[in-house]
N, C-alpha and C positions, 0 to 999 in steps of 0.2 A: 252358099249361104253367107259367108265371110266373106266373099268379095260385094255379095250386092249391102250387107250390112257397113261393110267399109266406103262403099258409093255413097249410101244414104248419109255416113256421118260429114262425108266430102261436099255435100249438096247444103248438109246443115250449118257446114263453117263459112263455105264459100255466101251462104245467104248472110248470114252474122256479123262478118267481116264489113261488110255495108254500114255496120252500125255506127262503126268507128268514125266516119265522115259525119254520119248525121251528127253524132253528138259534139263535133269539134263544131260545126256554125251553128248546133245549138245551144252550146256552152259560151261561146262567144255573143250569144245572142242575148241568153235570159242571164248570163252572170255578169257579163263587163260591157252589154250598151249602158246600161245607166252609168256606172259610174265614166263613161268615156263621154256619155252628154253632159253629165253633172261639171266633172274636171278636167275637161279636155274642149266641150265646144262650150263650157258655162254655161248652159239653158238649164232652167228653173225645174224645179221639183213641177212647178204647177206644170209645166208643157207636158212630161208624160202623164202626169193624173187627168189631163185633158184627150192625148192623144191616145192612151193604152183602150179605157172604153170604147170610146170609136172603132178601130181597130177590131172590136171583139164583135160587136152590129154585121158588123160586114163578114168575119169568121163564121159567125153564125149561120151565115146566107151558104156561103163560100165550101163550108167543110163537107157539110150535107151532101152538098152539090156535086163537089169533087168526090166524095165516094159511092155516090150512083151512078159517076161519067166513069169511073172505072169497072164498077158491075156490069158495064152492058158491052165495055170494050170485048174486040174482038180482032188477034191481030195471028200471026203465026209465032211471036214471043209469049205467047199469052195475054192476057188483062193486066198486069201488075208490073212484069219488067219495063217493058215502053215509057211507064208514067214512069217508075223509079228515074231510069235514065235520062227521060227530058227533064222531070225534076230538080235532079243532083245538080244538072249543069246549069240552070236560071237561076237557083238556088246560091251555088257558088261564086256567082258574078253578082249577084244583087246583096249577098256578105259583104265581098270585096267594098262595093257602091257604097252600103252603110256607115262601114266604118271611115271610108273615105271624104275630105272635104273638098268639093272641086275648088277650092280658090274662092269662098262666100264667104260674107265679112262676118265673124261673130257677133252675134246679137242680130245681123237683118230679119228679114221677113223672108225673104228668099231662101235662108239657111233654114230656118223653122220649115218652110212648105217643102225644101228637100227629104230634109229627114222625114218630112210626115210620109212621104209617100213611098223611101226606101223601105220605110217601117211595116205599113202596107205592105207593100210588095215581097219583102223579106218572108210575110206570115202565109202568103199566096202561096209562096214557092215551096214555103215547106212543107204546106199542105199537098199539094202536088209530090212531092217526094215521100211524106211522111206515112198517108193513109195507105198509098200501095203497099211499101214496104212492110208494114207489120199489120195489112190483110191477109200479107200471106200465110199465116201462125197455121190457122184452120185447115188452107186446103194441103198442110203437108197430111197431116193424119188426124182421125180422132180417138186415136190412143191418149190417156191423160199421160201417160208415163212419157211416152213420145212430145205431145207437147211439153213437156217440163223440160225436155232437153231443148225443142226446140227453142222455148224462149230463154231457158238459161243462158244457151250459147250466147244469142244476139242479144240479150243483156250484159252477159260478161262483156264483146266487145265496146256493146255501148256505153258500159261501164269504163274501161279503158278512155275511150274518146273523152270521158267525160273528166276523168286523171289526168291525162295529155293537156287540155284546156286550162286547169289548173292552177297546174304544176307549170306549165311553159309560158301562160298570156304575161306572166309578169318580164320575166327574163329576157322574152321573145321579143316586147316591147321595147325595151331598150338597148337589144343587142341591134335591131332593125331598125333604130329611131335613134335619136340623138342623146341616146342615156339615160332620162329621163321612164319613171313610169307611166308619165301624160304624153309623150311622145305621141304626135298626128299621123306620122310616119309609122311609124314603129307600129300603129294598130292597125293603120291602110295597109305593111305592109306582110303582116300575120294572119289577117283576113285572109290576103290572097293565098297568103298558103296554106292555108287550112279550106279555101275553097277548090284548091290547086286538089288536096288528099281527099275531099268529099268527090270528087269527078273520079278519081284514081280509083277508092274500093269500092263505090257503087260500079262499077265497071265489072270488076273481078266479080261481083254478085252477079251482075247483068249475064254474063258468057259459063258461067261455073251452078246456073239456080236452075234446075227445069221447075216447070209448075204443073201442075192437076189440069190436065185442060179438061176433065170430064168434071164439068161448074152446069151446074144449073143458069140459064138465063134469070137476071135479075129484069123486076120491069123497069121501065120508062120513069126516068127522073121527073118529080113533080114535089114542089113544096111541101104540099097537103101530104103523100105517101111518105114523105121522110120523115114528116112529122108525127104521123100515125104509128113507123116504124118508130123510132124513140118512145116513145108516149107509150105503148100499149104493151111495150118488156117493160115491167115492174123492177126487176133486176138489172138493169141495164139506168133505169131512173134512181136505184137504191146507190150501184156504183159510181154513178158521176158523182153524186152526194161528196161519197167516199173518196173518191179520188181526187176530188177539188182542194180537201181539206188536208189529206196526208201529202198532196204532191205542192200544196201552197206552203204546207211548214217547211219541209226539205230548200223549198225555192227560196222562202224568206233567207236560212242558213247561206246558200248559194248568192244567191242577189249581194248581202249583206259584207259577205267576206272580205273582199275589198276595203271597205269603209271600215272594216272590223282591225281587220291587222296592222291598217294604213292608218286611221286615226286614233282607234283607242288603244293599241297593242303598243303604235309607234315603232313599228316593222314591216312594210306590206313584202318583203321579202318571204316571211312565215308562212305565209299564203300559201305558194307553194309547199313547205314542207304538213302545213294543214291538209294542202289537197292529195300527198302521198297517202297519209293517214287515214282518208276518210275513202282514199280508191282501194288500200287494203281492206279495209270492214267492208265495203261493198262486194269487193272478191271473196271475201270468207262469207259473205251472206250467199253468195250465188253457190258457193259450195258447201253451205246447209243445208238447204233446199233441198234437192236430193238424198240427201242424209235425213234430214227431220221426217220426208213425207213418206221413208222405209216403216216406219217407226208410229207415226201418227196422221190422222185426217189433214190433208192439207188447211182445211179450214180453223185447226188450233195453229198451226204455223204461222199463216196470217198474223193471227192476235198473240200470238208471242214474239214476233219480228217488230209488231207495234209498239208494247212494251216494252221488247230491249231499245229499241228507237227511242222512247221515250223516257227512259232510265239513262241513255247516253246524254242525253241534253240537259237532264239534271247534273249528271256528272260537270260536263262544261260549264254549264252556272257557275258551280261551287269553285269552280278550279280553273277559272279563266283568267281575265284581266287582276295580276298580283300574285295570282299563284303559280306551282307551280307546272311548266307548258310540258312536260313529260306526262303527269297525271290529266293534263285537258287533253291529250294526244291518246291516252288509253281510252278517256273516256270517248274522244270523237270516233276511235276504231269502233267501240261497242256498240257505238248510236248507228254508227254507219253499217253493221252488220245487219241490225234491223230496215233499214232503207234500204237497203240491196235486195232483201224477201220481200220487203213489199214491192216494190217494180217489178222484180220478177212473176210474183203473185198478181199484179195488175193486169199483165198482157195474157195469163192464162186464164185469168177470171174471164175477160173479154171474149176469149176464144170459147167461153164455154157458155155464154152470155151469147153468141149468135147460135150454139146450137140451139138452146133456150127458147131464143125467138122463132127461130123454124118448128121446135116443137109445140110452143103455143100460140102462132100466127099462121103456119103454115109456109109461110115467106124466108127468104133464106138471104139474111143480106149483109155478108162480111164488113165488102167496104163500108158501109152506111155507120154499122157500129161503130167496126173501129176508125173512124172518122172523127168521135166523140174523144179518142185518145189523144188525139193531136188538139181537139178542141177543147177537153178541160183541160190540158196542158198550159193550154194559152189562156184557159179562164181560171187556173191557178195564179200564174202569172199574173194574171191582172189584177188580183186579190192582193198578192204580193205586195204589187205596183202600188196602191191605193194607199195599206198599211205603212209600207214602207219610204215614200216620196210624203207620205201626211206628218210621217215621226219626223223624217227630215227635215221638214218645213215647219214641223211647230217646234221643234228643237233649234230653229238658228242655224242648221247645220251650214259649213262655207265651204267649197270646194278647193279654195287657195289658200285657205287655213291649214290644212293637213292637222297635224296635233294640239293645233292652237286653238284648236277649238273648244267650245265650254265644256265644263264637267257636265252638262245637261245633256249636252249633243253623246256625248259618249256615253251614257247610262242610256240615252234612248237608243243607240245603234247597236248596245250590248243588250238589251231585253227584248227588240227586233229580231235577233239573230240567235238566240238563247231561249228565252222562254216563251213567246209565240209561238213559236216551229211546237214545242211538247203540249203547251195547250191545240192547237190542232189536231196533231196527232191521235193526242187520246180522246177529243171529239169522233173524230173517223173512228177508231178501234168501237166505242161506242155504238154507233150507225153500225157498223159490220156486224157487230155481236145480234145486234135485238133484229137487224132486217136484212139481212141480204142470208138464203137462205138454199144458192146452190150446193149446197155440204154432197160428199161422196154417195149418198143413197138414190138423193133426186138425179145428179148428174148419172147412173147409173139405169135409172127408169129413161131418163130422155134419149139417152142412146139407143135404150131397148126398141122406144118406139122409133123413131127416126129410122134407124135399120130396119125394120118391118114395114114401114110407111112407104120407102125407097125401093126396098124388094119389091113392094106389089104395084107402084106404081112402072119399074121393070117391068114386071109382066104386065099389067096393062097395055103398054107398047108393043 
């Protein structure tokens, strides 16, 4: 019993460990493309509030799609590793590409249509990597207690990656670059190595993860069924709500950092010791979790993670720019403790959000949902994008200014990165409270029947 219980924790690290890569080209992606097109290729606020919607049209086609092409996969690795490992690697090389400029003149036309279609391609990739790998939440077990380990784990690492990114893009950039934290070099050559580690532990996932191969066949991918499939889970349409709003606040904080420390701090060195900070409160959120749901309904955890989330950013208000950065550093742990439950909190809602849909569609469609993870990821992001590149733009903000910039530009980068992030938050907490309404009783009935439905359809055969 203690060796196969030691197997299974073995299976659940080795899956986790994967995380670490995603969240290095995705930290690199949603936290330092903008500011490396803003102050490194000088393209306009307007190019990404042009190109990020775009972008999300085709996602929208794109995610669906990709998580039906792997419901119907069938290979001897299973449905899920295949796609992780072609993924990681187009994925890794198309980072690389982004952050790189082959030799195109700043300001052409040809640098603009490069980027546009790295940026694309970068979103494809990740889909491809993104939806397999945390489809697999469900088919390890449908123990809730089980899954809370399992997604803690692959949070904590992805938590980690997400520190790493950090803590390191700034240093990394100029230890690999010419000094400089605009360094072209230095970000072409960080990419690679961060695409170089995303290849490495999705590998270690690939040969160390077996999967469930007793899956139900999903059907035949079609516009109209994916779209019936989203539409018709209530819960699944309550959650993206949710998730749009609490993961655009956190994004605004993250997007913003940069321009935060760099222009109005007058330190973009701080950055990193910021992002120690807030990778601790997310490891002590990850090891609450456990602890709180001994104790109470996961579903008050939730809305008290929100809270302290949203009580941490008041903290930073008060105690940022002029005060003192030991008291905005306790407060960003606090806030960050609440951010780390809620992402953990997200990928198990989901996971319990397809049993949901099987038990009130009859249909049973992992990938399809959490498809929607990687895609209000990216429709957070664009919400971001929109708020963020608008404040920029009607603020004057300069890229070659650095601190010289007006007291406008800095009051709008600090209430971007401050008090946006709490007002969403406590939107979402809202939305959670009054409608979404899996709490431990329902999810208890939907097992019951699902296990009874599964039995007899067994014997049936």
């Amino acid at each position: 019993m203690a060796n196969q219980k030691g197997k299974r924790y073995l299976r659940y690290f080795g899956y986790g460990i994967g995380a670490v890569g995603l969240d290095l080209s995705y930290g690199l992606f949603y936290s330092f493309l903008s500011n490396y097109l803003t102050d490194v290729l000088m393209m306009p606020a307007l190019f990404l509030l042009i190109l990020t919607p775009l972008a999300r049209i085709w996602d929208g086609i794109n995610d669906p799609m990709m998580g039906t092409i792997v419901d119907n996969t069938r290979t001897r690795f299973g449905k899920f590793r295949p796609w992780i490992m072609t993924g990681a690697c187009l994925n890794a090389v198309v980072l690389t590409l982004l952050f790189t400029n082959p030799g195109l003149e700043l300001g052409s036309v040809s640098l603009y249509v490069y980027v546009a279609v790295m940026y694309v391609l970068w979103g494809m990739t990740n889909t491809m990597v993104d939806i397999p790998y945390w489809s697999m939440v469900p088919s390890f077990t449908n123990d809730p207690k089980e899954r809370n380990m399992v997604a803690t784990i692959a949070r904590a690492f992805s938590g980690f990656g997400q520190i790493l990114v950090v803590v390191l893009t700034v240093s990394m950039v100029k230890l690999l670059g010419d000094g400089t934290e605009t360094s072209p070099q230095g970000f072409s050559r960080w990419a690679m190595i961060a695409g170089c580690i995303l290849i490495f532990v999705v590998f270690i996932t690939f040969i160390s993860t077996k999967e469930d191969h007793d899956v139900r066949k999903a059907e035949k991918f079609s516009f109209k069924k994916a779209y019936n499939t989203i539409k018709s889970n209530d819960q699944l349409l309550i959650f993206m709500l949710f998730a749009i709003l609490s993961n655009t606040g956190w994004y605004m904080t993250s997007g913003l950092g940069m321009y935060y420390f760099k222009v109005v701090v007058g330190d973009s060195g701080k950055l990193g010791t910021f992002g120690v900070f807030t990778g601790v409160g997310q490891a002590l959120g990850l090891l609450l979790i456990p602890i709180l749901t001994k104790f109470m309904p996961r579903r008050r955890v939730i809305q008290i993670a929100l809270c302290i989330a949203a009580f941490g950013y008041a903290g930073m208000f008060l105690f940022g720019h002029g005060g003192s950065f030991i008291v905005f550093a306790v407060f960003a742990i606090i806030g960050s403790i609440g951010i780390g439950c809620m992402f953990v909190s997200q990928t198990i809602m989901l996971a319990d959000i397809v049993d949901y849909g099987e038990y009130k569609n009859g249909i049973r469609s992992e990938s399809i949902t959490f498809s929607m993870k990687g895609f209000l990821q990216k429709m957070a992001y664009t919400l971001q994008t929109i708020i963020m590149f608008t404040g920029l733009g009607l603020s004057g903000y300069d890229g070659s200014l650095a601190t010289a910039n007006s007291d406008f530009s800095k009051n709008t980068i600090t209430a971007m990165m401050l008090i946006v992030p709490a007002i969403l938050i406590i939107a979402s907490l809202i939305i959670f409270t009054k409608k979404y309404k899996l709490d431990q009783s329902k999810m208890e009935e939907v097992n019951r029947v699902l296990e009874e439905r599964h039995k007899a359809e067994e014997a049936a055969e």
